[in-house]
PyMOL Python script that loads the backbone (N, CA, C, O; Angstrom):
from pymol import cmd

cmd.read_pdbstr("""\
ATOM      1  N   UNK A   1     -77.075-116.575 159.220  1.00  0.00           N
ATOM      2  CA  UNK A   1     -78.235-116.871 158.415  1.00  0.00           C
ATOM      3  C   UNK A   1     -78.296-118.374 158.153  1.00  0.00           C
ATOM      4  O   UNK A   1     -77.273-118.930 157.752  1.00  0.00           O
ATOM      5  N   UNK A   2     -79.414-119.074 158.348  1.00  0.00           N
ATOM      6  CA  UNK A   2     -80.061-120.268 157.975  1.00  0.00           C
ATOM      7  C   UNK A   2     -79.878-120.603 156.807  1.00  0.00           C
ATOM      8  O   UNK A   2     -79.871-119.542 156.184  1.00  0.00           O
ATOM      9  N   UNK A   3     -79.634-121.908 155.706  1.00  0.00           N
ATOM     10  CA  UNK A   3     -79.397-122.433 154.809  1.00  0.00           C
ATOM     11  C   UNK A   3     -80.681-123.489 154.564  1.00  0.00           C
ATOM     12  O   UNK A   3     -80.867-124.209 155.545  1.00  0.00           O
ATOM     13  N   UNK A   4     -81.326-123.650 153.780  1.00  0.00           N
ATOM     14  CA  UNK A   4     -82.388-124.880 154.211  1.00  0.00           C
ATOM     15  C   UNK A   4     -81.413-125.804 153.253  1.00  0.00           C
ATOM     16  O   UNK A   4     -80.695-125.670 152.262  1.00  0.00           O
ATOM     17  N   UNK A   5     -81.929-127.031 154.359  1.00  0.00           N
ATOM     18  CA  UNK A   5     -81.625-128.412 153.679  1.00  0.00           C
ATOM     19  C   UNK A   5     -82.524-129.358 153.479  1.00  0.00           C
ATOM     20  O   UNK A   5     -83.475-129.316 154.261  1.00  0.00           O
ATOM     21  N   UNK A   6     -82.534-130.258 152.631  1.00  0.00           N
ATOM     22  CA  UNK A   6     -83.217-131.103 152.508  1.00  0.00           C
ATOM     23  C   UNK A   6     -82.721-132.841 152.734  1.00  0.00           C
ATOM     24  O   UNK A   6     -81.611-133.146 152.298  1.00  0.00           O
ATOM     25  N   UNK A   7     -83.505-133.841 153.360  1.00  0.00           N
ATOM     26  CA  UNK A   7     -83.024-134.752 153.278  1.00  0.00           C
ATOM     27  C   UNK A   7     -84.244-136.063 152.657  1.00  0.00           C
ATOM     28  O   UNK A   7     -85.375-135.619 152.461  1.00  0.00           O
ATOM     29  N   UNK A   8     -84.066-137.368 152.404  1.00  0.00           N
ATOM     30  CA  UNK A   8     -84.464-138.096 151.918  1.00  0.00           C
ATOM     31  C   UNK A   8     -84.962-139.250 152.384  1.00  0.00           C
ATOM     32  O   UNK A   8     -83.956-139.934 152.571  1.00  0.00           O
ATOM     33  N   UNK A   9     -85.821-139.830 152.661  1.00  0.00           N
ATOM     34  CA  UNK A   9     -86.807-140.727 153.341  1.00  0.00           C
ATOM     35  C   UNK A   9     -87.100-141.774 152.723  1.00  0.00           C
ATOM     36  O   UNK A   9     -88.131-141.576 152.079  1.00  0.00           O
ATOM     37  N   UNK A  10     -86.546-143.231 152.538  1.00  0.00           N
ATOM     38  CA  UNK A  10     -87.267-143.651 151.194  1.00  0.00           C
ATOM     39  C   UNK A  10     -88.595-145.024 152.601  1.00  0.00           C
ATOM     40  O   UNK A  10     -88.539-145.386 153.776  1.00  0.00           O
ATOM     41  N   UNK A  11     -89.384-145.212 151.595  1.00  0.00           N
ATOM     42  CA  UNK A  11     -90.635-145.900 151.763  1.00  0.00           C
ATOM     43  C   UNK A  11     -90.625-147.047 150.889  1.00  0.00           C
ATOM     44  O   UNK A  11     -90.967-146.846 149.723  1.00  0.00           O
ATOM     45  N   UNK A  12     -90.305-148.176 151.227  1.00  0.00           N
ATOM     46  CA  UNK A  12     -90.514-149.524 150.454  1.00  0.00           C
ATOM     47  C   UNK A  12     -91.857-149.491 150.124  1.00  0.00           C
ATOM     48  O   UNK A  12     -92.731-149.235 150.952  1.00  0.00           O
ATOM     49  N   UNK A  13     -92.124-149.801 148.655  1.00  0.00           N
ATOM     50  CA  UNK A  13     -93.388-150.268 147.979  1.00  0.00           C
ATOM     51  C   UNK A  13     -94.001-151.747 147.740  1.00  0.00           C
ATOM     52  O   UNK A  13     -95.096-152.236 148.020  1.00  0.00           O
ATOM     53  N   UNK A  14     -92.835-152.261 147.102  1.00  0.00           N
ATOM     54  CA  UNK A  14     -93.111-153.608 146.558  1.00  0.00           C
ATOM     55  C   UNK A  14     -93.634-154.550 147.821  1.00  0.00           C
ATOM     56  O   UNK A  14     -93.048-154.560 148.903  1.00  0.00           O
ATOM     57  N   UNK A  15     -94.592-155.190 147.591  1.00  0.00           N
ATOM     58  CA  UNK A  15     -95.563-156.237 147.890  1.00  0.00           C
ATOM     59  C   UNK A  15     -96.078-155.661 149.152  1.00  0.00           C
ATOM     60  O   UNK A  15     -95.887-156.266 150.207  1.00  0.00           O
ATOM     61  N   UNK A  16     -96.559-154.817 149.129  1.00  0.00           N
ATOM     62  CA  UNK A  16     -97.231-153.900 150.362  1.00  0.00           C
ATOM     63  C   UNK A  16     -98.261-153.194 149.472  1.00  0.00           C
ATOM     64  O   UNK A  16     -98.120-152.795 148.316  1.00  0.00           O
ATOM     65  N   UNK A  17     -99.657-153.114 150.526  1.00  0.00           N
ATOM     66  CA  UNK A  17    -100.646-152.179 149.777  1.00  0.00           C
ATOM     67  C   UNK A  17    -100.571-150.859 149.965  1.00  0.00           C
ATOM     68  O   UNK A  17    -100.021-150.105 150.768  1.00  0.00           O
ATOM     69  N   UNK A  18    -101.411-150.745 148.818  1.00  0.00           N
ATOM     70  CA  UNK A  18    -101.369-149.058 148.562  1.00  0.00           C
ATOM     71  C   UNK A  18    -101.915-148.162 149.837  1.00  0.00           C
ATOM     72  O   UNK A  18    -101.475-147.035 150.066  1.00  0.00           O
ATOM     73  N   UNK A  19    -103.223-148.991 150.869  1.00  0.00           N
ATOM     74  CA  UNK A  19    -103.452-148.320 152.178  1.00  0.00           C
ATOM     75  C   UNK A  19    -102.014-148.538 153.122  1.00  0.00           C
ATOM     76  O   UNK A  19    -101.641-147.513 153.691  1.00  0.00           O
ATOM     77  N   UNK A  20    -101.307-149.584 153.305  1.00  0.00           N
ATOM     78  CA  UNK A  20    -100.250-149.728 154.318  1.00  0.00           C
ATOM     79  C   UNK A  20     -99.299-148.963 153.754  1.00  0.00           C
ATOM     80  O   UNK A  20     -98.728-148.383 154.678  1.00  0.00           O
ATOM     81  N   UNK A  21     -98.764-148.614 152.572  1.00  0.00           N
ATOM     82  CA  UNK A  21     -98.071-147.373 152.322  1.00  0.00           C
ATOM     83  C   UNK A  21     -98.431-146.001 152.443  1.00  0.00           C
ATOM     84  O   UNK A  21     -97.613-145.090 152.567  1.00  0.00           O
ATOM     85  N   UNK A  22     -99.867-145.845 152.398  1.00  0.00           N
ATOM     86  CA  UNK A  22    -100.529-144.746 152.675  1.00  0.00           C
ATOM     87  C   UNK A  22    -100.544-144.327 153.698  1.00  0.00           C
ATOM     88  O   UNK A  22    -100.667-143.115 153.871  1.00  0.00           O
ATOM     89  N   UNK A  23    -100.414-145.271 154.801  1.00  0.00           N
ATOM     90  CA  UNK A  23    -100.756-145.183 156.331  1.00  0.00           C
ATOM     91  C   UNK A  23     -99.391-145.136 157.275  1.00  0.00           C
ATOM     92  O   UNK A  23     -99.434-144.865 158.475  1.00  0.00           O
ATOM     93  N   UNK A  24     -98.137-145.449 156.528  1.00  0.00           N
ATOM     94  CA  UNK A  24     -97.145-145.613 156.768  1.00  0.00           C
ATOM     95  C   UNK A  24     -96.266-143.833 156.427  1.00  0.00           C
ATOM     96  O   UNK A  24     -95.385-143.327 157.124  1.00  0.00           O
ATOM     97  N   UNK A  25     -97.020-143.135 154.911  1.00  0.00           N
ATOM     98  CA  UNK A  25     -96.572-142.118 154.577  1.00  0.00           C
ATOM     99  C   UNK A  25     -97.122-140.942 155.740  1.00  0.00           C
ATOM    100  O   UNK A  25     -96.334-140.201 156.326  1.00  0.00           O
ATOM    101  N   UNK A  26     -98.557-140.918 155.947  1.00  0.00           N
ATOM    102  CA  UNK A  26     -99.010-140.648 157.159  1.00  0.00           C
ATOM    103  C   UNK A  26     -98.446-140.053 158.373  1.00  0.00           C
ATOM    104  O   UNK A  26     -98.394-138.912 158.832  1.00  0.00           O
ATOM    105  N   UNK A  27     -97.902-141.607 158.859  1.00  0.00           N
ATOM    106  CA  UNK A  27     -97.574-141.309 160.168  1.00  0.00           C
ATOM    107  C   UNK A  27     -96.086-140.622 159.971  1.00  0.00           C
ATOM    108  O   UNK A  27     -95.738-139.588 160.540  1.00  0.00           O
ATOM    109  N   UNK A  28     -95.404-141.266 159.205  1.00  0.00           N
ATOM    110  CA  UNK A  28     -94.225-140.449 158.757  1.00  0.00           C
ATOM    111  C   UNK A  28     -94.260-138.924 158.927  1.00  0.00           C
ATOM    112  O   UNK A  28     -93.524-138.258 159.655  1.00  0.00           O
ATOM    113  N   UNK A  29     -95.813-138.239 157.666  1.00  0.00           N
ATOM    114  CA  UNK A  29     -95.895-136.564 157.810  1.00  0.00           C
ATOM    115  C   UNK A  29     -96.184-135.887 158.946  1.00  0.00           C
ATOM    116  O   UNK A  29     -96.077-134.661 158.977  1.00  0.00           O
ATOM    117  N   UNK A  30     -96.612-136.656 160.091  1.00  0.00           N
ATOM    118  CA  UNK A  30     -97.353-136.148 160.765  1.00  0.00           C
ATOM    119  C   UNK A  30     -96.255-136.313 161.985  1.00  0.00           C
ATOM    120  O   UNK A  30     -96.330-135.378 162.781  1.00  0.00           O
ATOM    121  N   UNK A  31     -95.312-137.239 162.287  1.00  0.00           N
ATOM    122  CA  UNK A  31     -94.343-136.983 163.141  1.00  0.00           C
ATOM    123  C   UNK A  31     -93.050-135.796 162.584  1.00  0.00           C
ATOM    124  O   UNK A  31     -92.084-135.341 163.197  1.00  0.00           O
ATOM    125  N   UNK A  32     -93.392-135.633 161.595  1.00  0.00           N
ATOM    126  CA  UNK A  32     -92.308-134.410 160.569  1.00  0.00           C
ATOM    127  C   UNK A  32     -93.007-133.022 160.786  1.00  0.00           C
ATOM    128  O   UNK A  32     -92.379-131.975 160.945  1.00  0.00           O
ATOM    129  N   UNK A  33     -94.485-133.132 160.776  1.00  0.00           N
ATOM    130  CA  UNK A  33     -94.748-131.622 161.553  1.00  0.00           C
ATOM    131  C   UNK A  33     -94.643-131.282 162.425  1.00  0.00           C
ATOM    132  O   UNK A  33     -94.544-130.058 162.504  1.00  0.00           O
ATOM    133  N   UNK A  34     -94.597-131.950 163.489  1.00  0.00           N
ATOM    134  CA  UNK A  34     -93.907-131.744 164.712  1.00  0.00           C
ATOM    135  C   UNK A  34     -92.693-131.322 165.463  1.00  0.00           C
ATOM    136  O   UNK A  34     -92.405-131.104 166.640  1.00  0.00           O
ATOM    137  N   UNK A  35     -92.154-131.299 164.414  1.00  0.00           N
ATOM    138  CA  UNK A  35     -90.311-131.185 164.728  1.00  0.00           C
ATOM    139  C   UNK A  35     -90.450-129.715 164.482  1.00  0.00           C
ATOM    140  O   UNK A  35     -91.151-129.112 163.669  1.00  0.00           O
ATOM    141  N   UNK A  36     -89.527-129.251 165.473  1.00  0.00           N
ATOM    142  CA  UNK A  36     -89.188-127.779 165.002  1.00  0.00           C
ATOM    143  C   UNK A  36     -88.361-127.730 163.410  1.00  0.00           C
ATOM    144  O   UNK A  36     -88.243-128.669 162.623  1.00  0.00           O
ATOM    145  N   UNK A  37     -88.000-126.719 163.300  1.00  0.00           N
ATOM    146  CA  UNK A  37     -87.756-126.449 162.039  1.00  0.00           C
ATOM    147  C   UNK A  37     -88.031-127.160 160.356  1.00  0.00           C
ATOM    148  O   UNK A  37     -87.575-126.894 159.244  1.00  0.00           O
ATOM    149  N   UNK A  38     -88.918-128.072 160.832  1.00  0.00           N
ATOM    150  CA  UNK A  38     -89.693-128.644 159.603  1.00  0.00           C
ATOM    151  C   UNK A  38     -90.293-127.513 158.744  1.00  0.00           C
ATOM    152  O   UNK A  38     -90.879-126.514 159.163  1.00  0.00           O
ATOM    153  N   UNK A  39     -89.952-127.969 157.033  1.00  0.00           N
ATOM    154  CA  UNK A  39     -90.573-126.724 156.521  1.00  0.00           C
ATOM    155  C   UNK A  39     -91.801-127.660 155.914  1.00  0.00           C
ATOM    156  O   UNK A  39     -92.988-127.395 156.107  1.00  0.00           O
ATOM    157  N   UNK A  40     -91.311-128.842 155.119  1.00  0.00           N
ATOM    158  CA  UNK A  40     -92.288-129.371 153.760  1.00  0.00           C
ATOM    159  C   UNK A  40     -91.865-130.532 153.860  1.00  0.00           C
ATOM    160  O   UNK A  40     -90.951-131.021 154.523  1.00  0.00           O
ATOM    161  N   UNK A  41     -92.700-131.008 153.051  1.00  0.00           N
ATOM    162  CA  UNK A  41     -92.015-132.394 151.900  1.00  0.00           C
ATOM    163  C   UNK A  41     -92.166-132.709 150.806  1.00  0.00           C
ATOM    164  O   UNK A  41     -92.545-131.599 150.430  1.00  0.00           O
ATOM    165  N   UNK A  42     -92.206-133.432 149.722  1.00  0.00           N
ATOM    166  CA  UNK A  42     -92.278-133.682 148.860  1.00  0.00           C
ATOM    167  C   UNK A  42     -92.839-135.092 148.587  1.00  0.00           C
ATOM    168  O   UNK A  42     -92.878-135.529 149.737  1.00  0.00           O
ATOM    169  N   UNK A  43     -93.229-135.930 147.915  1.00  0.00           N
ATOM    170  CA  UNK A  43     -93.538-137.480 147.646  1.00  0.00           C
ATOM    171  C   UNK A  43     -93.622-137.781 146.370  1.00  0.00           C
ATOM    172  O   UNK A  43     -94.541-137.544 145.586  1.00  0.00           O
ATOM    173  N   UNK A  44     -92.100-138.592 146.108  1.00  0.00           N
ATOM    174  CA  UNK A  44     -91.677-138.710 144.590  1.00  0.00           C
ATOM    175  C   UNK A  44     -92.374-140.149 144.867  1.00  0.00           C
ATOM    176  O   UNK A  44     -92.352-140.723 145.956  1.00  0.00           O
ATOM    177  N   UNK A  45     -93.165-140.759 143.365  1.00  0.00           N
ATOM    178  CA  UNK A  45     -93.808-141.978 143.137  1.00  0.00           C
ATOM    179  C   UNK A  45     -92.761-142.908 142.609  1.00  0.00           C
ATOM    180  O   UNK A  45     -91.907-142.521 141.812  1.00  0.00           O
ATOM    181  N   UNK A  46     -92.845-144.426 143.159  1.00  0.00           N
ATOM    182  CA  UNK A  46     -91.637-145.309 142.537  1.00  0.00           C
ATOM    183  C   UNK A  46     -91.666-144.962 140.777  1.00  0.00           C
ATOM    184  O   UNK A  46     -92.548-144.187 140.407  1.00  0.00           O
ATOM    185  N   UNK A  47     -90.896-145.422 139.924  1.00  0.00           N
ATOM    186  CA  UNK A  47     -90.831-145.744 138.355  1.00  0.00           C
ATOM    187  C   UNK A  47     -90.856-146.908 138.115  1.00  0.00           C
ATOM    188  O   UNK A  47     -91.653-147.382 137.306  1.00  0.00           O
ATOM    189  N   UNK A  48     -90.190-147.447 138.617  1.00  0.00           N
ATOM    190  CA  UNK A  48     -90.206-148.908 138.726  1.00  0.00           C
ATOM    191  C   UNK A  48     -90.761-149.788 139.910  1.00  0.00           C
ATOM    192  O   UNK A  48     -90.485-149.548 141.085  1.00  0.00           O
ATOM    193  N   UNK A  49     -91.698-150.995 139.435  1.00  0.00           N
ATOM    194  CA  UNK A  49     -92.005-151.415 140.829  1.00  0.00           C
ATOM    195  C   UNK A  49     -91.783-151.628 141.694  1.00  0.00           C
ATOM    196  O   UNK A  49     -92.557-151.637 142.651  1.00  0.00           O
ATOM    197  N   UNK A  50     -90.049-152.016 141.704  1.00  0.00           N
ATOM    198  CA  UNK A  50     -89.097-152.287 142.661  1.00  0.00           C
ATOM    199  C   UNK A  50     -88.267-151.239 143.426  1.00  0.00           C
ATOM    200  O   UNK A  50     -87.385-151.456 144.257  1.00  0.00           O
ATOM    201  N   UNK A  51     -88.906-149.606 142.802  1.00  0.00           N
ATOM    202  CA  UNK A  51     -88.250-148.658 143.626  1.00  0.00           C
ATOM    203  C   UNK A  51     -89.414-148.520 144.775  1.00  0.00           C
ATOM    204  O   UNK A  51     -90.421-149.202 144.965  1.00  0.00           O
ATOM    205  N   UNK A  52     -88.863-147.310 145.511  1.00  0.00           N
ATOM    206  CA  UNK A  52     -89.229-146.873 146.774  1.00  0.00           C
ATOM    207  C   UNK A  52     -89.992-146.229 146.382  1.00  0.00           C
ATOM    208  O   UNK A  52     -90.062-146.097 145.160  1.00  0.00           O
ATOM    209  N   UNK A  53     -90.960-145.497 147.291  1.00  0.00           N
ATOM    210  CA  UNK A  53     -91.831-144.453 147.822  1.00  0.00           C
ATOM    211  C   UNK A  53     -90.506-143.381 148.142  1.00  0.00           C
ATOM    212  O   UNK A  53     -89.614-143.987 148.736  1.00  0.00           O
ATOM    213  N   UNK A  54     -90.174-141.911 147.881  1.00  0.00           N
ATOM    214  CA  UNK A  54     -89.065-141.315 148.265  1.00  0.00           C
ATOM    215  C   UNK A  54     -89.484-139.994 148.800  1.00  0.00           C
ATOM    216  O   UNK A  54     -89.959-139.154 148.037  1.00  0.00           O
ATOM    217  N   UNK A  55     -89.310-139.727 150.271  1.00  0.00           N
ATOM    218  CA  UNK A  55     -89.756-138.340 150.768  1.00  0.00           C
ATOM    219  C   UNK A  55     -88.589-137.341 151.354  1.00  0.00           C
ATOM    220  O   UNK A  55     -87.736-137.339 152.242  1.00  0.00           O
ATOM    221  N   UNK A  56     -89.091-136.478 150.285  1.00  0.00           N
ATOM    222  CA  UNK A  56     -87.688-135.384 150.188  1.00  0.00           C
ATOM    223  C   UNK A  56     -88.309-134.446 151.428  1.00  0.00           C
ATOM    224  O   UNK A  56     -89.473-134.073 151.572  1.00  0.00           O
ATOM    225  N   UNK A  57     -87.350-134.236 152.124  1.00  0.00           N
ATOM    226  CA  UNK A  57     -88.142-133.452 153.444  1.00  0.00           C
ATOM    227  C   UNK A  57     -87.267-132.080 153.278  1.00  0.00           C
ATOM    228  O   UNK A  57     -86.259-131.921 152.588  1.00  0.00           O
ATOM    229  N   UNK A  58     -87.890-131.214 154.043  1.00  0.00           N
ATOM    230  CA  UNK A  58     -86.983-129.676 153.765  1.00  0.00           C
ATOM    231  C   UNK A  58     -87.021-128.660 154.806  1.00  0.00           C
ATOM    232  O   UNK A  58     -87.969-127.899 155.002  1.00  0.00           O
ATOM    233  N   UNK A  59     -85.841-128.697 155.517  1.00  0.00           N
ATOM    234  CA  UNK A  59     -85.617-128.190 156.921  1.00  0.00           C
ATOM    235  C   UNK A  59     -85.121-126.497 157.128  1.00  0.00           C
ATOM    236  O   UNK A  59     -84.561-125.868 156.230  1.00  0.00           O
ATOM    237  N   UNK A  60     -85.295-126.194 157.846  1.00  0.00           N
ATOM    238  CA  UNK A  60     -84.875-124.631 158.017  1.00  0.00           C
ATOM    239  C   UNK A  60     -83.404-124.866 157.883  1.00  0.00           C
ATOM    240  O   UNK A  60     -82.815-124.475 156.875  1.00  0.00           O
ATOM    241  N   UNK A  61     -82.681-125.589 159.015  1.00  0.00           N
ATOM    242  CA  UNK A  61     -81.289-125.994 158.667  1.00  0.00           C
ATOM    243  C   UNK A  61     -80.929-127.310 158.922  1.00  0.00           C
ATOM    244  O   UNK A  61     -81.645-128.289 159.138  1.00  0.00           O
ATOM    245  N   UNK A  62     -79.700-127.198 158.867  1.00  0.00           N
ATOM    246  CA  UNK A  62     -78.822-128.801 159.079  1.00  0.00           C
ATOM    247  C   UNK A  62     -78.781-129.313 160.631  1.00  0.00           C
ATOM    248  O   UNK A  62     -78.693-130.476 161.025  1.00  0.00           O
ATOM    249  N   UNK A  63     -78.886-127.912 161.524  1.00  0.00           N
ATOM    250  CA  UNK A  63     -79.157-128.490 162.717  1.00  0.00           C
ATOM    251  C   UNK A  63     -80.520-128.756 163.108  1.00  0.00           C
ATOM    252  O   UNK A  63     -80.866-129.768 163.718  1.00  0.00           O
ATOM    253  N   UNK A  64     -81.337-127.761 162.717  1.00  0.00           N
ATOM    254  CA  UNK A  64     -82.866-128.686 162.794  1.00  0.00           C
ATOM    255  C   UNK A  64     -83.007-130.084 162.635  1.00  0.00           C
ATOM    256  O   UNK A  64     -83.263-130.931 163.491  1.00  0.00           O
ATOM    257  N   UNK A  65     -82.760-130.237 161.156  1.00  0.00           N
ATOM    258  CA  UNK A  65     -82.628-131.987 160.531  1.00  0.00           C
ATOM    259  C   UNK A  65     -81.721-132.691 161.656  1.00  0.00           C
ATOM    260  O   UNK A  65     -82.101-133.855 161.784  1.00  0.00           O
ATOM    261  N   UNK A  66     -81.045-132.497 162.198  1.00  0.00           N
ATOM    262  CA  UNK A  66     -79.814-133.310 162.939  1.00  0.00           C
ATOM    263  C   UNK A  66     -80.570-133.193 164.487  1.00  0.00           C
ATOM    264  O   UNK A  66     -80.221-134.043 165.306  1.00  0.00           O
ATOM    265  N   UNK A  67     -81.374-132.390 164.825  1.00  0.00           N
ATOM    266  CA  UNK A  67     -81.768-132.701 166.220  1.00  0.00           C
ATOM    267  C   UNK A  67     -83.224-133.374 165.911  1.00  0.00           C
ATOM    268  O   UNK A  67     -83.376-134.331 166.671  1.00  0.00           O
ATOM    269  N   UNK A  68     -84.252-133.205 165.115  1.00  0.00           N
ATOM    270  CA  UNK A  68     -84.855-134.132 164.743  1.00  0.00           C
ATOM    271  C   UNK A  68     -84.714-135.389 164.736  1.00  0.00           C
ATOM    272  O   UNK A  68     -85.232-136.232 165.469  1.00  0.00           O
ATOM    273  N   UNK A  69     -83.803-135.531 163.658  1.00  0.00           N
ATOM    274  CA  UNK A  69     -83.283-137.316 163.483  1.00  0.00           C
ATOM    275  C   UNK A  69     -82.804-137.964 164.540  1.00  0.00           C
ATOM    276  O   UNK A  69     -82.792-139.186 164.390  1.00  0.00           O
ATOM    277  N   UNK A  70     -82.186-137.352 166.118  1.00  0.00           N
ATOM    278  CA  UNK A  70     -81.339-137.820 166.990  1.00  0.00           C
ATOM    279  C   UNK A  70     -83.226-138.069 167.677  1.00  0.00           C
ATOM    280  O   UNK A  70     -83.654-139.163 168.045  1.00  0.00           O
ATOM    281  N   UNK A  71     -83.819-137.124 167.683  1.00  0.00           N
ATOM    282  CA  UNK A  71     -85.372-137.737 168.836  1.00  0.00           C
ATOM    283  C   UNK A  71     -86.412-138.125 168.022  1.00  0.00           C
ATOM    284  O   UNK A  71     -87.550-137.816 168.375  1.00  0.00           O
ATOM    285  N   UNK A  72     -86.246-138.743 167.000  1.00  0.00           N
ATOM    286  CA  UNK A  72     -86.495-139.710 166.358  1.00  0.00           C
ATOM    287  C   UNK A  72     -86.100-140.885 166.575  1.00  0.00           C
ATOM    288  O   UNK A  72     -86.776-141.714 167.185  1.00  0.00           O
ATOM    289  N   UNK A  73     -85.162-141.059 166.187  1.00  0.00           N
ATOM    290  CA  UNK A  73     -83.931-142.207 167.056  1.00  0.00           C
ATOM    291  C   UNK A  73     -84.430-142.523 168.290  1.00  0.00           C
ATOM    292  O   UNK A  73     -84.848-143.662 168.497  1.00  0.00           O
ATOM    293  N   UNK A  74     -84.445-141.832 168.987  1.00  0.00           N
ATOM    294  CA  UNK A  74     -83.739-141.494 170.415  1.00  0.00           C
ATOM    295  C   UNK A  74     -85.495-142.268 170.980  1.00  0.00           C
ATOM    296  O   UNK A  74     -85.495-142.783 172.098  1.00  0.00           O
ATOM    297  N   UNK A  75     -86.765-142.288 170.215  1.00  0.00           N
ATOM    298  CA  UNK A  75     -87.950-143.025 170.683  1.00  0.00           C
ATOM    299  C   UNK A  75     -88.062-144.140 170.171  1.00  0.00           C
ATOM    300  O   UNK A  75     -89.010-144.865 170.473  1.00  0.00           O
TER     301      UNK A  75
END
""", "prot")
cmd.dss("prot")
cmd.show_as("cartoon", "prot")
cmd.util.cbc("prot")
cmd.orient("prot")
């Protein structure tokens, strides 16, 4: 049986606009639906201006996430 995992994405904010982060979160979701075992994500907002954009992603399993991230890489 499958375990889901989740892993963490962060997105620099500071001195970047709100469309180039927008467009950046984007292409991010849209190469994440693609992957097999992609379930979701999440998009936590910085607190501080100097934090990140943070995307909690959430995989069927650990090997999904791990063959993802390698053909990710791997382009």
């Amino acid at each position: 049986m499958s375990k889901i995992t989740s892993a963490a994405y962060q997105i620099p904010a500071q001195g970047r606009s709100m469309t180039e982060i927008s467009g950046q979160i984007a292409a991010v979701a849209n190469q994440l639906e693609s992957q097999a075992g992609f379930l979701f994500y999440r998009l936590l907002k910085p607190v501080a201006p100097d934090d990140p954009y943070t995307m909690l992603t959430f995989w069927q399993s650990r090997r999904h996430h791990r063959i993802a991230t390698q053909s990710v890489v791997g382009n």
